[in-house]
C-alpha positions in Angstrom: 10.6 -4.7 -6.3 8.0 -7.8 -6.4 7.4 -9.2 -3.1 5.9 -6.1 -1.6 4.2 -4.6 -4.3 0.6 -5.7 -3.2 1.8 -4.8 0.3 2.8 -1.4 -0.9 -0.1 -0.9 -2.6 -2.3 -1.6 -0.3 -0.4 0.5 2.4 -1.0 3.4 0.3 -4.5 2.8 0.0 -4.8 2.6 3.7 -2.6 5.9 4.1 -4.8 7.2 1.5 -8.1 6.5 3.8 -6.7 7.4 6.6 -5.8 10.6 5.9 
């Protein structure tokens, strides 16, 4: 839990958006 923090965030921002 480290490398794909930022990636996780910003996938959840982006599912966020979308839906």
């Amino acid at each position: 839990m480290g490398t794909g923090q930022r990636t996780e965030r910003a996938a959840s921002s982006m599912r966020l958006a979308f839906a």
